[in-house]
ZASE-526164 format. One line per field, with one value per residue: residue number from 1; residue in three letters; x, y, z of N, C-alpha, C, CB in turn. Coordinates in steps of 0.2 Angstrom, whole numbers. Atoms other than C-alpha are relative to their C-alpha. Glycine has a CB too. Layout:
% residues N
num: NUM|...
residuo: ALA|...
nx: X|...
ny: Y|...
nz: Z|...
cax: X|...
cay: Y|...
caz: Z|...
cx: X|...
cy: Y|...
cz: Z|...
cbx: X|...
cby: Y|...
cbz: Z|...
This chain:
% residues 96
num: 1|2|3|4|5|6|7|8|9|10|11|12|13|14|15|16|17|18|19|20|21|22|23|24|25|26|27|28|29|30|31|32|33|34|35|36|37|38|39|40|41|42|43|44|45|46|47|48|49|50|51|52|53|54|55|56|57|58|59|60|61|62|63|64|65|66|67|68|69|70|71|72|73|74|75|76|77|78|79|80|81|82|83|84|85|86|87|88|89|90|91|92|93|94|95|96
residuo: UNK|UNK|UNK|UNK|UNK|UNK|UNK|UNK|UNK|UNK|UNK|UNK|UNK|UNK|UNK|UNK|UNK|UNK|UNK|UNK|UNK|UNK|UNK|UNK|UNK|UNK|UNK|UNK|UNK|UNK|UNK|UNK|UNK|UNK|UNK|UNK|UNK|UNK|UNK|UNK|UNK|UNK|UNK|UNK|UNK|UNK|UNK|UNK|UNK|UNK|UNK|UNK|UNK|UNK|UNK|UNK|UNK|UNK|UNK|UNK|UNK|UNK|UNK|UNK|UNK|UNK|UNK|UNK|UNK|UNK|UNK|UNK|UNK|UNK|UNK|UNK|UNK|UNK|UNK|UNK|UNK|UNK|UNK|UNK|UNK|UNK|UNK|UNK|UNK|UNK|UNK|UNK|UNK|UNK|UNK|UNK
nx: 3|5|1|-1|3|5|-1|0|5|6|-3|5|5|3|1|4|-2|6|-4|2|8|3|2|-1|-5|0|-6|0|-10|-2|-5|6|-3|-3|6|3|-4|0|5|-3|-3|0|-3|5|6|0|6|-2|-2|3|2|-4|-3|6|-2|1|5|0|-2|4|-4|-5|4|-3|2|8|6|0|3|7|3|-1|7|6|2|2|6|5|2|-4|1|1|-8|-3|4|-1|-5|-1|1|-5|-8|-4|1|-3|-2|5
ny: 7|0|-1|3|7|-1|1|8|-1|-3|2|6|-2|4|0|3|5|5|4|3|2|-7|-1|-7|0|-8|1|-8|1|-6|3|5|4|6|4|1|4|4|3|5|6|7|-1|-3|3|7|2|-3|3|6|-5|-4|-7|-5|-7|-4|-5|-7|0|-6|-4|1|-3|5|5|2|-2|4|6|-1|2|7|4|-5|2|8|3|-3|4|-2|-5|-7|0|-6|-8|1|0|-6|-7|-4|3|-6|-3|0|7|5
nz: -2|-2|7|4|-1|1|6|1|-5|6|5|2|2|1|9|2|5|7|3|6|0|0|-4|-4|-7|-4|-7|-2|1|-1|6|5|9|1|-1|7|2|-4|2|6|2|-4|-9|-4|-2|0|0|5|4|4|4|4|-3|-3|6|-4|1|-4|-9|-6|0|-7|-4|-3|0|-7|2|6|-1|-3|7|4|-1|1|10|1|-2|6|4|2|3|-5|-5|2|-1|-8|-3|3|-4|-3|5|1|6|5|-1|2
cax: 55|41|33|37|29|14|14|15|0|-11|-6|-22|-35|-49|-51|-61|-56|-67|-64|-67|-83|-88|-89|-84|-68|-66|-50|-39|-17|-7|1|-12|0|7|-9|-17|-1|-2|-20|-15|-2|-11|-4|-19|-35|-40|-58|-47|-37|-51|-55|-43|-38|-44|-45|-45|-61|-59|-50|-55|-46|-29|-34|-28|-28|-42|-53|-50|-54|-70|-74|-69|-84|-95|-94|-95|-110|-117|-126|-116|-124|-122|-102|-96|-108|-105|-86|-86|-94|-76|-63|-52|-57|-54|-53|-66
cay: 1|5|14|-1|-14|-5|-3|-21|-22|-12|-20|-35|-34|-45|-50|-61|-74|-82|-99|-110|-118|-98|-99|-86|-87|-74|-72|-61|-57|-46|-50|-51|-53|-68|-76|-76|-84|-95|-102|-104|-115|-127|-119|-109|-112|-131|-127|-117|-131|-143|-125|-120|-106|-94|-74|-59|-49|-35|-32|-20|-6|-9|-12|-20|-40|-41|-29|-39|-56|-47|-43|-59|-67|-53|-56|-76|-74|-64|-74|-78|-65|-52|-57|-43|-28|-32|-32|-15|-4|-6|-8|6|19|14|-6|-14
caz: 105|115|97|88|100|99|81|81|94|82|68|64|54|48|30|21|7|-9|-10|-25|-19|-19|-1|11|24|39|49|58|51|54|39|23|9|17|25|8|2|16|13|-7|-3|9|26|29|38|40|33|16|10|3|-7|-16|-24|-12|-19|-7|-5|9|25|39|44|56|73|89|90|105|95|77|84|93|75|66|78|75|54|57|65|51|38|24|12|24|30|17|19|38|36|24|39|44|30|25|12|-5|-1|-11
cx: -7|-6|-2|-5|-8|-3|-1|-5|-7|1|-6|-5|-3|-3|-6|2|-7|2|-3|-5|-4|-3|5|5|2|3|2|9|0|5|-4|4|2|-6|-4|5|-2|-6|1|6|-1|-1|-5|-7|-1|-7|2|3|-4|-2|4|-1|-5|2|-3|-6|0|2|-3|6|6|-4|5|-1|-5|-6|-2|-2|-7|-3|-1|-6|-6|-2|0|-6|-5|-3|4|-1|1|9|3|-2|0|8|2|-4|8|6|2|-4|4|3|-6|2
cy: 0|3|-6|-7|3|4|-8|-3|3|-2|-5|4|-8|0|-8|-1|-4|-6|-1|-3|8|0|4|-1|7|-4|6|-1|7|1|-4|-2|-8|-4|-2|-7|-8|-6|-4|-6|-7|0|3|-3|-8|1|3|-5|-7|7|4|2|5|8|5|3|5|-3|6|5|-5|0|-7|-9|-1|5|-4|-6|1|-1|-5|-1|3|0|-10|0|3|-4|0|5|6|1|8|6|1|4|8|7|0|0|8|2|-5|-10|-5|-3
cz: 2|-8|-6|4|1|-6|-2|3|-3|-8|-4|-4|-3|-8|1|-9|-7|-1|-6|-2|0|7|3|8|5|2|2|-3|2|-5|-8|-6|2|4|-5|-2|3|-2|-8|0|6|7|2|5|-2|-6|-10|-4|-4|-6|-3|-9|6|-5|5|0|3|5|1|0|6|7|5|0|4|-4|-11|1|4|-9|-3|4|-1|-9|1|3|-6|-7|-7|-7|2|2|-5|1|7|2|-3|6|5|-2|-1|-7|-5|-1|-1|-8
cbx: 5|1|6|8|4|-1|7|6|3|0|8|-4|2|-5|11|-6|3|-1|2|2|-3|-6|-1|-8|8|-5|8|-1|5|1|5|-8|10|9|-4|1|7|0|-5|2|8|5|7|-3|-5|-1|-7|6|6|-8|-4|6|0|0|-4|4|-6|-8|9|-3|-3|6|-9|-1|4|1|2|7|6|-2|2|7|0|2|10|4|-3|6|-6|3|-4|-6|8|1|-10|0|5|-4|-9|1|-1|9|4|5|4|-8
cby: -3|6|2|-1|-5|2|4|-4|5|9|-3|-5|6|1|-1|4|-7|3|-6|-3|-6|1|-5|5|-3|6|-5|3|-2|2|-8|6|7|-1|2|7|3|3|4|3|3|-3|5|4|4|-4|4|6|-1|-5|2|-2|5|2|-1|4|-1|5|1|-2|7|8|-1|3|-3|4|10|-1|-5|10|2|-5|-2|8|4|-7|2|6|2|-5|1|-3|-12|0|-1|-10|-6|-1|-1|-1|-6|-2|8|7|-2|5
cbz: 6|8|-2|-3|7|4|0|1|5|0|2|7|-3|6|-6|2|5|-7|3|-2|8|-5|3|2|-2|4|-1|12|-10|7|4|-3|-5|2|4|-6|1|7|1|-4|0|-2|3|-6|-3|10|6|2|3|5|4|1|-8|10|-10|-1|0|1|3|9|2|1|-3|6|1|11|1|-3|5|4|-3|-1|7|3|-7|3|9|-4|-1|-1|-2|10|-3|-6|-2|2|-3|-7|7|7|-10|0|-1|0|7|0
């Protein structure tokens, strides 16, 4: 139990979306296949559903929720040419 709820504790991570105006969304799941989903069907982000499709570009590595939502403010303050080259000093091998 104890295992699993910190397993689920460390579990977020901060991605980053393309919508269709070619603009650039950052958030934090702890759940990327269905937060994707979520924005394509409308439920996502308020600022996602005038912009659809969106289309994955990079998450970060696993990481606890208070250190993922540090991040997510630390890539929105990043210019938006910058939000990916920002997010990749901390995504996982091999997730580009």
């Amino acid at each position: 139990m104890i295992l699993e709820n910190f397993r689920r504790m460390n579990n977020w991570l901060v991605y980053l979306v393309r919508c269709s105006d070619n603009s650039i969304y950052c958030g934090i799941t702890n759940n990327i296949g269905e937060r994707v989903k979520a924005h394509n069907e409308g439920r996502g982000a308020r600022y996602t559903k005038t912009r659809l499709p969106v289309t994955l570009l990079l998450t970060s590595r696993v990481m606890s929720r208070r250190d993922a939502l540090r991040l997510e403010h630390q890539v929105k303050k990043q210019k938006a040419n910058k939000k990916v080259d920002y997010l990749k000093l901390f995504s996982r091998a091999g997730n580009e």
